[in-house]
C-alpha positions in Angstrom: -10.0 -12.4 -5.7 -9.8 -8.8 -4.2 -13.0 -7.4 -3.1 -14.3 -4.8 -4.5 -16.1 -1.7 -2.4 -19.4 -0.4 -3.2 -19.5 1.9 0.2 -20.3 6.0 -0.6 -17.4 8.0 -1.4 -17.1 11.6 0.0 -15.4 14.8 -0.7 -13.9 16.4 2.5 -13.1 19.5 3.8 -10.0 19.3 6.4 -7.0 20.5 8.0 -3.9 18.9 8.5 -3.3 17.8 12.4 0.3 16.9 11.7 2.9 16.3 8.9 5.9 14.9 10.8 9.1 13.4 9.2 9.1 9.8 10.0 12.4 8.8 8.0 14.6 10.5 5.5 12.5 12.0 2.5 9.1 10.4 4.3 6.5 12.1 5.9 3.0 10.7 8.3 0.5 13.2 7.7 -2.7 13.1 10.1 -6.1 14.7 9.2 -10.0 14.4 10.2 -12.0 13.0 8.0 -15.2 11.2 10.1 -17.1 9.5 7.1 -14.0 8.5 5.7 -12.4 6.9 8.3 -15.9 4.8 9.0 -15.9 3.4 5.4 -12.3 2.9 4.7 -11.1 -0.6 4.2 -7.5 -2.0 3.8 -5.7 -1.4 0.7 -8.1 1.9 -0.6 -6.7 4.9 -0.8 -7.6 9.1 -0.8 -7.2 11.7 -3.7 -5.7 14.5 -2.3 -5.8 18.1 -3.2 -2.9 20.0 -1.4 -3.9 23.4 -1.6 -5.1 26.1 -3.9 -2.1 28.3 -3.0 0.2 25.6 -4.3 -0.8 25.7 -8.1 -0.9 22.3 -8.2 -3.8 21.7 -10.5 -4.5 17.6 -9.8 -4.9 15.7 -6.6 -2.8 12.7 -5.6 -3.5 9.2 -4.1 -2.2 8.4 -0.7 -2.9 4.9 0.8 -5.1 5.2 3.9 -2.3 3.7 6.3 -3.8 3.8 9.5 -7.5 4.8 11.2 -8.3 5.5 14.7 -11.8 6.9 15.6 -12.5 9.8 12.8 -8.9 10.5 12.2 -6.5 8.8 9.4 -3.3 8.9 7.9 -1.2 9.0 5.2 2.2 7.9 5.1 4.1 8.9 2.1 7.9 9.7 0.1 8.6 13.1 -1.0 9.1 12.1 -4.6 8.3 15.2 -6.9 6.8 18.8 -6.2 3.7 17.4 -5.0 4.8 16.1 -1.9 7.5 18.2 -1.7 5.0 21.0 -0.7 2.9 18.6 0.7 5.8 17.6 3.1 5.9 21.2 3.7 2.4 22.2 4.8 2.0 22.9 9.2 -0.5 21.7 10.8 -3.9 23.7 10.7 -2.9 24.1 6.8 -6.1 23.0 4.9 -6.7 19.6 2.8 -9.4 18.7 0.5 -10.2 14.8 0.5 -11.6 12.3 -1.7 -12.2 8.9 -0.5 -12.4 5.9 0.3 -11.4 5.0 -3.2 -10.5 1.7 -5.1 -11.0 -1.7 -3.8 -9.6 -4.0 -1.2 -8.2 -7.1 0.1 -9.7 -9.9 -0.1 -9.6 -11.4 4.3 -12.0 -14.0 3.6 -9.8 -16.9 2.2 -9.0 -18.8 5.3 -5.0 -18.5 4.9 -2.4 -18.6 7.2 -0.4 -17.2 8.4 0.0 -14.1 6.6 2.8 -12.5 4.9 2.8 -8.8 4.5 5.8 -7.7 1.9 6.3 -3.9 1.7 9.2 -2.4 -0.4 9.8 0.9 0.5 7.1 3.0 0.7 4.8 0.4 -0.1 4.3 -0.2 2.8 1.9 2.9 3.5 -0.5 -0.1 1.7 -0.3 -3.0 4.0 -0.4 -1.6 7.8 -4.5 -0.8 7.3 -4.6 -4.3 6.5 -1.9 -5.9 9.2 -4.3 -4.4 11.7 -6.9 -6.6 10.3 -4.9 -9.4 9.9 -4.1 -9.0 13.5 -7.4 -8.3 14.7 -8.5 -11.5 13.2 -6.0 -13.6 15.0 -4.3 -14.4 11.8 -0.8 -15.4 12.5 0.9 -12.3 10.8 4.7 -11.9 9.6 6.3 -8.4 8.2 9.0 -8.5 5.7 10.0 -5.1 5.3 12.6 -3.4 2.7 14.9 -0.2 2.3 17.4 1.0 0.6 19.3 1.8 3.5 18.8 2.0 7.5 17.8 5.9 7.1 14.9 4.7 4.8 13.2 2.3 6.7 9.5 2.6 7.5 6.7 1.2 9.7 8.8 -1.6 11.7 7.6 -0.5 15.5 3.8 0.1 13.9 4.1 -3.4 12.7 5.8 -4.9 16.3 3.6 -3.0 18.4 0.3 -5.2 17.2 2.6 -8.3 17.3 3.5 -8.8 14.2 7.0 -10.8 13.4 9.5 -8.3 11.4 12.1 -9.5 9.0 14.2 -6.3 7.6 16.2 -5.8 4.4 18.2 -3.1 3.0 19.8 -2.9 -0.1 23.0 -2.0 1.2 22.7 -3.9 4.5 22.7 -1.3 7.2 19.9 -3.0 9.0 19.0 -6.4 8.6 19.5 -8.5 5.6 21.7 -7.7 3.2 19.8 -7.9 0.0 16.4 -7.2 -1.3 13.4 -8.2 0.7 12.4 -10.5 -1.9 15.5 -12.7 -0.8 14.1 -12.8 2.4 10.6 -14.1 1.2 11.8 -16.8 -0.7 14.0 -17.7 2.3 11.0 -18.0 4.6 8.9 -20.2 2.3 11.5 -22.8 1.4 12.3 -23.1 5.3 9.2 -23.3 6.4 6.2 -26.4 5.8 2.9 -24.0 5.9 -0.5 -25.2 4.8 -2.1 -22.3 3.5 -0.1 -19.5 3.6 -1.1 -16.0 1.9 1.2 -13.1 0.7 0.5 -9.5 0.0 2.1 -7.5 -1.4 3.2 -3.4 -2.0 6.4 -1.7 -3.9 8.5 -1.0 -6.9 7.6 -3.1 -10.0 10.9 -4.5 -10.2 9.8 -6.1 -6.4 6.1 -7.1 -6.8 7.3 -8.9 -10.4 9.7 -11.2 -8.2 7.3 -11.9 -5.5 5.0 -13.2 -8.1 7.4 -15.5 -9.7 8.2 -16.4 -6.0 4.3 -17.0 -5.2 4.3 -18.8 -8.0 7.0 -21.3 -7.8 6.2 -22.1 -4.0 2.3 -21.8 -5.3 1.1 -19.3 -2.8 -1.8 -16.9 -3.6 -0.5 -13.5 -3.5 -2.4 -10.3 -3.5 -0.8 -7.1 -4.8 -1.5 -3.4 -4.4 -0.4 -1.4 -7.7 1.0 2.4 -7.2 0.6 3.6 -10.3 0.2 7.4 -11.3 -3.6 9.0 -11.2 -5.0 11.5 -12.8 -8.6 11.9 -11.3 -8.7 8.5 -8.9 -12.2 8.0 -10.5 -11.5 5.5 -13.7 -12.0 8.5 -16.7 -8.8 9.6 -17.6 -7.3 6.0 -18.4 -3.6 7.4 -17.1 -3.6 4.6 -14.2 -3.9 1.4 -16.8 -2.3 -1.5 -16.0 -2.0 -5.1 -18.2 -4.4 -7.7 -16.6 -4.9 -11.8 -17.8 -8.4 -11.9 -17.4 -8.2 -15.6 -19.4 -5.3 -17.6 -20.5 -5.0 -15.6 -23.8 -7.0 -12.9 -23.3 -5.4 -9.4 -21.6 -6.8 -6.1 -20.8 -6.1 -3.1 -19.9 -7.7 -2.1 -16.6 -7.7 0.9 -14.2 -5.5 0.3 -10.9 -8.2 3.3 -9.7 -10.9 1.5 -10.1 -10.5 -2.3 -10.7 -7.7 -2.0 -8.1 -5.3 -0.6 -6.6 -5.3 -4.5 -5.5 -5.3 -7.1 -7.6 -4.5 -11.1 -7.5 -0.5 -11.2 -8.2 -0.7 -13.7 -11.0 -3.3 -11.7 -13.2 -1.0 -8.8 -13.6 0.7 -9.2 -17.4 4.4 -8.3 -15.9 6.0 -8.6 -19.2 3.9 -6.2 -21.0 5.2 -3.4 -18.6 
């Protein structure tokens, strides 16, 4: 099962160190937060108010992707206004922080080796936790997917703490031609492991095929759900998602709260 966090929360005061581009419509963003960086844990995210000046009324979630000492950082897509301005703010421009928030992965099932599946973006979710892998001398692969070479994210962060990456793009640019899913399913069936482990971040459409894939090869898989927030704090029900919590029993519960991460098979896909 994931584990859940119990560790304080806290509301920070920053600026923004840097917002560089690091592929096309995708952005690192580096800030100071001290307490947060001690507490964070991989797969939890931050709630992020961009600015006053923006008009933007509501914060938004941001994986924690990476910590070092009391700095972290948040890799994300430009997807609507949000991080559009977000995208556009210089460094020294002011950030207002909530986090750690959520729960994490669960690194105590004695699994390996590892298999880290990040579609897109969703991959901002997985390097906090292939640095733990790593540190933990857990045999670690990457499996990372784009739409096209321009797109693709994290692959020399995930090489430079020796981790194995197999690339996809949809139109096959770079790497395998095909979804990164393909790719997983490849690997498994040529490959005897004892007590392999996936996680998992990306589109729906992707996290629904690695479950049928963890399933049919019957590897545990943990997932990280992106789902929209409202207030990242499990009151305004807008992050719901459909969770088996017995064979014929399904509930609704908050990917803010009860996750982001949960076990693969619990998620009710169909009811999407």
């Amino acid at each position: 099962m994931p584990s859940n966090c119990s560790l304080n929360t806290y509301d920070t005061r920053t600026t923004i160190l840097s917002n560089e581009e690091v592929a096309e419509a995708h952005y690192l963003l580096r800030c100071e937060c001290a307490e947060i960086a001690q507490q964070a844990h991989p797969g939890q995210f931050v709630h992020v108010m961009i600015s006053q000046n923006t008009g933007m009324l509501l914060r938004r979630p941001f994986t924690i992707y990476t910590v070092e000492g009391h700095e972290i950082t948040m890799l994300y897509q430009i997807i609507g206004d949000g991080t559009k301005q977000l995208s556009e703010l210089p460094r020294g421009a002011p950030l207002q922080v909530l986090g750690p928030l959520g729960n994490t992965f669960n690194l105590t099932i004695e699994s390996e080796p590892a298999i880290i599946v990040g579609g897109g973006a969703g991959i901002a979710s997985l390097m906090l936790l292939a640095a733990a892998l790593r540190e933990n001398d857990i045999q670690t692969f990457g499996l990372v997917g784009a739409q096209y070479r321009a797109r693709l994210l994290s692959v020399s962060d995930l090489e430079s703490i020796g981790i194995v990456v197999h690339i996809a793009t949809d139109d096959g640019s770079i790497g395998y031609h095909g979804y990164v899913t393909d790719v997983l399913a490849d690997l498994l069936s040529e490959t005897k492991w004892h007590r392999p482990m996936i996680y998992a971040c990306g589109p729906h459409g992707m996290l629904t095929a690695v479950t049928k894939i963890a399933t049919d090869f019957k590897v545990p898989a943990q997932i990280a759900m992106e789902n929209r927030m409202g207030c990242a704090m499990g009151v305004c029900l807008g992050c719901v998602c459909p969770v088996r919590i017995a064979p014929n029993h399904m509930e609704y519960q908050r990917v803010c709260t009860e996750g982001p991460v949960f076990n693969a098979t619990d998620i009710a896909w169909n009811v999407f």
